[in-house]
N, C-alpha and C positions, 0 to 999 in steps of 0.2 A: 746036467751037472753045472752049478753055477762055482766057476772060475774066478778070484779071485787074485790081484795082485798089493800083497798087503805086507806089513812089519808081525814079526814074531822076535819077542824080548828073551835075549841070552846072555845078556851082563847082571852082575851082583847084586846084591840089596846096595844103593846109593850110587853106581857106577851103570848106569842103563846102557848098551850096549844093542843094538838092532840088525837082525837079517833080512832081509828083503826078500820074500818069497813069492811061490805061486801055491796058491793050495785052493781047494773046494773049498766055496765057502760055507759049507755046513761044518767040518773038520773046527775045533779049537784053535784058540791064538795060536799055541804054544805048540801045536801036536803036529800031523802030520801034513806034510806038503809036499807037492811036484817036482818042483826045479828053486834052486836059491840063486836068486841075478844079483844081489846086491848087497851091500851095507851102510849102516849107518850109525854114526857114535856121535847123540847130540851133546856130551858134554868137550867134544876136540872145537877148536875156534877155527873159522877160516873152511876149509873145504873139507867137510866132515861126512858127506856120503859119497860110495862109490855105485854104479849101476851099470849092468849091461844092457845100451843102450837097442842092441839089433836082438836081443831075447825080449825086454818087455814088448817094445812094438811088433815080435811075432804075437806071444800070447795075446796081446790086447787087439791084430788081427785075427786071433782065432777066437775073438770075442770075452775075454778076459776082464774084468771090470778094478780098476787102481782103485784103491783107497783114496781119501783128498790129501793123505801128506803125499803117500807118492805120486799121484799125479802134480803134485808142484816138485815132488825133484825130475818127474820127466820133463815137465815146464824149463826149469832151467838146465839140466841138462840139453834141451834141443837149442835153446838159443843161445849156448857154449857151443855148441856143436853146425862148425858151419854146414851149409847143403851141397850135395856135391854139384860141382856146375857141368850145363849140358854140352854133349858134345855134339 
């Protein structure tokens, strides 16, 4: 089963609205999926998606493949996100 971390569109005709899922990727944009990590509303200005950042990088180690949009909100999501220092 190929694993997929992608957007599935749930906002209105002119107000697009996005959730951040995991689903198979044979399954439809819109239909059924795993786990929902996140959101995204590209019409708010400024910090317009949320993501959970310790769920995509499990599925994506149990080999899960991002999309290119969300692999750039992991992109900046991890360089917002300092590394924890060694002890």
């Amino acid at each position: 089963m190929a694993v997929k971390i992608r957007m599935k569109r749930v906002g209105t005709k002119n107000t697009p609205v996005f959730r951040i899922v995991v689903a198979d990727g044979r399954s439809p944009r819109d239909g059924k999926f795993i786990e929902e990590i996140g959101t995204y509303h590209p019409l708010k200005q400024g910090d317009n998606f949320t993501l959970k950042l310790e769920r995509a990088q499990y599925w994506i180690s149990k080999g899960a493949q991002p999309s290119e949009t969300v692999a750039s909100f992991l992109k900046k999501l991890s360089k917002a996100t300092p590394a924890p220092a060694a002890a």
